[in-house]
N, C-alpha and C positions, 0 to 999 in steps of 0.2 A: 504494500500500500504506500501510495507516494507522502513522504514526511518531507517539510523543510529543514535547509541545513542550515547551522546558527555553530556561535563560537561560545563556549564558557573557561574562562580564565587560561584566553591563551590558547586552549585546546580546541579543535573541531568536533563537531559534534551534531548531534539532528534534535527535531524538537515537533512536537505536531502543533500546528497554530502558531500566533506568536506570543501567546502565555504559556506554553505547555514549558515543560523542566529539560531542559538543555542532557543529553544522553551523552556523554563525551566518548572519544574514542583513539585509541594509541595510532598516531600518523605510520602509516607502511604497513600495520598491520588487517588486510582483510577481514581475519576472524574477527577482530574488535570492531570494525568497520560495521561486521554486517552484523553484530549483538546488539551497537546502537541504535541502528538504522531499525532493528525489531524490536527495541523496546519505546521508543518511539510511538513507532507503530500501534502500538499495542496501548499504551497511555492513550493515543486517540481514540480506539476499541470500545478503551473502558469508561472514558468520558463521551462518549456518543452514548453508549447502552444507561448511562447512568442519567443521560436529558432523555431518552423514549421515557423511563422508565417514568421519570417526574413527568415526561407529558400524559401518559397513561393513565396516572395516579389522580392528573387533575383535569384530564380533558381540556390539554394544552394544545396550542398548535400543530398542525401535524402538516402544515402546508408554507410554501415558502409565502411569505408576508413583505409589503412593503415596508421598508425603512424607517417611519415617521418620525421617528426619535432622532433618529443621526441626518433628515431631512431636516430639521428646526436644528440642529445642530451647525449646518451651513449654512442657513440664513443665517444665526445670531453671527456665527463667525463672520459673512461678509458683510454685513449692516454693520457688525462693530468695527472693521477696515475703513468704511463710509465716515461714520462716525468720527473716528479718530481723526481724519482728513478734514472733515466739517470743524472740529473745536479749533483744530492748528491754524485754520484759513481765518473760521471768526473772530476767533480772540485777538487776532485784527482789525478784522474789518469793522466789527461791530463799532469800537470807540470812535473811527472815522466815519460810521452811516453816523451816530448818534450828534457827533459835531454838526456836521451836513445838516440834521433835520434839526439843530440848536438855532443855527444861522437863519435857515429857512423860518420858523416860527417867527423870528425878529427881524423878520421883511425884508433881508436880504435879498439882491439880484440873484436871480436862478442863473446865471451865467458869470458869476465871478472868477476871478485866477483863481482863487482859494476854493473854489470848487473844484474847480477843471482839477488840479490837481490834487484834490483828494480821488477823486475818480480815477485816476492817472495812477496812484497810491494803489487804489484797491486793484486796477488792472494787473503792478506789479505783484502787489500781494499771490492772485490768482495763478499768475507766471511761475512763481517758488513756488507754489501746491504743488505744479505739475511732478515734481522732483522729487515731492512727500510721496505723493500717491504711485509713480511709479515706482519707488524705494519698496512701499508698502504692498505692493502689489506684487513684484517680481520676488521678493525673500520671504514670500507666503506657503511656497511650496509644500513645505512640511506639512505645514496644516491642513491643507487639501489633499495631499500624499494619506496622511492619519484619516481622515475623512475615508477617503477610496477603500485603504485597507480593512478598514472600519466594515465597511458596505461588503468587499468581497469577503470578510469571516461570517457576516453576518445572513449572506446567499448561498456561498456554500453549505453552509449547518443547514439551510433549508433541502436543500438538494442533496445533502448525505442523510436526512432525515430520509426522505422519498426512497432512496438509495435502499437503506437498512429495513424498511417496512417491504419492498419486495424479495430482496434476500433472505428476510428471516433473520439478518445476524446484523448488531451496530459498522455501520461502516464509514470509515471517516477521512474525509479528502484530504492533503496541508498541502503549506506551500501556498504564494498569490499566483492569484494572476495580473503577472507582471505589465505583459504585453497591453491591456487592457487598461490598466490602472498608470501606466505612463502616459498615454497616449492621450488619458482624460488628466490628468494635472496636466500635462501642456498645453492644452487646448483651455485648460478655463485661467491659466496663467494668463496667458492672452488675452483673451477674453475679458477678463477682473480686470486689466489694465486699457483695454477699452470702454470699459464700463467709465471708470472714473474720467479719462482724456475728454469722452464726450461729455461729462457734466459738465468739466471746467473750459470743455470751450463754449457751452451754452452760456456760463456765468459771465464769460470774458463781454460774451457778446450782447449780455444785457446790462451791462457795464458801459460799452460803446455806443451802446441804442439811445442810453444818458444821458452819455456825453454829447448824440446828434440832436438829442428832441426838449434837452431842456424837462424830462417828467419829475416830480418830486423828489425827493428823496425814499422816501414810505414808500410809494410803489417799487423804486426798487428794492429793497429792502424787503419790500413782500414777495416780487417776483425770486430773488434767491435763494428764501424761505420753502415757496413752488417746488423752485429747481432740485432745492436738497430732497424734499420729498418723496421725487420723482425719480430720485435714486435709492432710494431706499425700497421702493415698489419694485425698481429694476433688480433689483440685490437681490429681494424674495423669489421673484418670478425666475430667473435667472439661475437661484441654487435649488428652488424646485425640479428645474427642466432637468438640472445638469444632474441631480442626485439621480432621477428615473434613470436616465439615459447612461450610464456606469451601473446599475442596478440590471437593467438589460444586456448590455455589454458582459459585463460579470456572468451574469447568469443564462445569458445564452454560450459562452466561453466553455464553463464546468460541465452543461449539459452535450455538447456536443462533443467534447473532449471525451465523454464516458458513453458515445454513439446512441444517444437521444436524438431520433427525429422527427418527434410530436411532443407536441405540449398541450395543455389545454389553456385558454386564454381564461383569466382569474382578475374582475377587477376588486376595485378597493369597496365594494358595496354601500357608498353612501351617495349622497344626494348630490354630491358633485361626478361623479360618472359619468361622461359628456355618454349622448346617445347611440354613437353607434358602436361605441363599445360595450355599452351595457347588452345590444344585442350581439353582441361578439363572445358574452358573458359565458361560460362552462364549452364551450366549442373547441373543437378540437382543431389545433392547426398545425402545419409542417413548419419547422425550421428554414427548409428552401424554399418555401413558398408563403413568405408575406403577406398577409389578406389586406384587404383597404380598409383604412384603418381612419379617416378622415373624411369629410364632405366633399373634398376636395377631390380623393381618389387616388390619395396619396397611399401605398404601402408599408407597411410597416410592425415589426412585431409590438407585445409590450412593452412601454415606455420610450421609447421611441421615436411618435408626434411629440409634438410637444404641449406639456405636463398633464402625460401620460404620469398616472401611477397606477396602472396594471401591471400585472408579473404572469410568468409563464410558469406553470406546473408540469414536471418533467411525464409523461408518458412512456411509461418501461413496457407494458405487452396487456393484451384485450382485455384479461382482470381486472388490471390498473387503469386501464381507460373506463370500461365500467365501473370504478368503483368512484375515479371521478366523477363520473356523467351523476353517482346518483348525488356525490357531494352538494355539486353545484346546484341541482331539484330543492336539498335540505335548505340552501341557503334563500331560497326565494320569502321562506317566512320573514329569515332577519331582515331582509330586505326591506318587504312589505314594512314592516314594523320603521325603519330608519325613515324611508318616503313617508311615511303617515308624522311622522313628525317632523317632519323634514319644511323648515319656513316658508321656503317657496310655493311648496304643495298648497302651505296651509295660506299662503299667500299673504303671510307678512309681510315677504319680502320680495320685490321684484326685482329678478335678476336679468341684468341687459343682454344674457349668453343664450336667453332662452328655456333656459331651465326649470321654470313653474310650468310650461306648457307639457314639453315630452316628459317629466318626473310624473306629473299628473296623467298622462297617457303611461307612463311603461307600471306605475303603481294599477292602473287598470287592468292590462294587460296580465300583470304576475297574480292578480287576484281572479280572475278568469282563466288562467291556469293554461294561458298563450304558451305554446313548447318555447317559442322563436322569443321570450323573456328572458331565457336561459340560455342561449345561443344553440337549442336543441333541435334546430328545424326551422324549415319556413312560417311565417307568421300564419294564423286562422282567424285573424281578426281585417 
């Protein structure tokens, strides 16, 4: 069974996960090689058998789950990068808006030198950001490295779960996936530091609008207020997408890697479930063949489109495909029951996505006992 390799005091050695207890092993010698390499192994064995055994006991999990924990773990991390960039930039500028709107109350010309160059001030101010947020953005890596690895322990375990319920025996994967988990820190490295570039060249340039049009001081000062906001929305939206999309990547990686080529498509069952994957809901689908997964027509497995948080359930042989198909049936009650209180349904709240309408149609649908609710067939409605 594949174990990662890890070092303790100097020595080589293997380890399952990356909290399992480092197994050392004498360099040159094979026999010691392959003792650690099975006791390893074997620690993963018995911490696999020893989580069925607690989910058994309490009718825990038995399916791979979206993230949600270590998804709010990436927003707060990248709102708090935002953050950090917002107090350095204000605890500037604020004492110069506050000057600005001192002058202006006592009837100051809106177009003084001592305006213009406060403005001139704050442009530089914004200039040095650029330098904070790039600093802070590009030596983040770890953190979003931590996050990634985070996510592949936390897929795997769902997927050696799957693993060990059709074998009969705890089976237990280690080691990352590397290839997967670099490829997504580089991309959102990027990314994080596009995020910020484009704030601060919005700010720059409601800064210069200012200095063209002669507006208060207040309004700008509310407009960069806006602006901040509107990275913080970005920040959420942003580590939602990117946390599915590594949660897919991962978990289409281990499943295919152990010759899985069906999945059953699993979403998150609440009220936010865009529509056409709630009919995509318990349906069986290949790994090589992508279903449409958007209005658009776009393909794509789960999590994928974007903020997707559906997951794919591995499909091992007919048993296991039926045993999902009946899962997915069971789950139409919780469902039922979330939609019934679900705001929009009840029409608290009007959502601009759409969503009081088709929650209100597929809450029909699952109560009329439509197959095509469960992604089990064509609709009868």
């Amino acid at each position: 069974m594949p174990v990662q390799p890890a070092t303790a005091n100097g020595r080589p050695g293997y380890r399952w996960g990356r909290s399992g207890r480092v197994f050392t092993y004498q360099p040159g010698s094979e026999a010691s090689r392959r003792a650690a390499h099975a006791q390893a192994a074997a620690q993963g064995r018995a911490t696999r058998a020893a989580e069925l055994a607690r989910e058994d006991a309490s009718g825990g999990p038995r399916a791979i789950r979206y993230p949600h924990t270590l998804d709010e773990l990436y927003q707060r991390t990248l709102r708090g990068r935002i953050r950090a960039v917002q107090r350095a930039a204000m605890g500037e500028i604020n004492p110069i808006l506050a000057r600005m709107e001192s002058a202006e109350r006592r009837a100051a010309a809106a177009r003084t030198d001592s305006r213009i160059d406060d403005l001139l001030h704050i442009e530089a101010i914004l200039q040095a950001t650029y330098d904070t947020w790039i600093t802070v953005s590009t030596t983040g890596a770890e953190g979003l490295y931590y996050v990634a690895t985070s996510i592949d322990e936390w897929v795997t375990g769902g997927v050696d779960r799957a693993v060990s319920r059709v074998l009969g025996i705890p089976f237990a994967s280690g080691g990352l996936a590397e290839a997967q988990i670099a490829e997504w820190v580089s991309t959102n490295v990027q990314a994080i530091t596009g995020l910020g570039v484009d704030a601060l060249d919005d700010l720059q340039m409601l800064v210069s609008d200012t200095l063209a049009t002669g507006k208060p001081t207040k309004v700008l000062r509310d407009e960069i207020m806006d602006r901040w906001d509107v990275s913080y929305s970005q920040a959420s939206f942003y580590a939602r997408d990117q946390t599915a999309k590594v949660v897919s990547a991962v978990n289409q990686h281990r499943q295919t890697t152990l010759g899985v080529v069906e999945y059953q498509w699993s979403t998150s069952g609440d009220g936010r479930v865009r529509q056409e994957h709630a009919a995509l809901d318990g349906s069986i689908q290949k790994w090589a063949e992508p279903p449409v997964a958007d209005l658009r027509g776009t393909r794509g497995h789960p999590g994928e489109v974007w903020q997707c948080r559906c997951v794919a359930q591995p499909v091992f042989d007919d048993a296991d495909k039926a045993r999902l198909i009946a899962e997915a049936e069971a789950r139409k009650e919780r469902e039922i029951y979330i939609l019934q209180e679900s705001p929009t349904v009840k029409g608290e709240i009007t959502n601009r996505s759409g969503f009081s309408d088709w929650n209100a149609k597929r809450l029909a649908a699952l109560k009329a006992g439509d197959p095509a609710a469960v992604g089990l067939g064509p609709s009868t409605k």
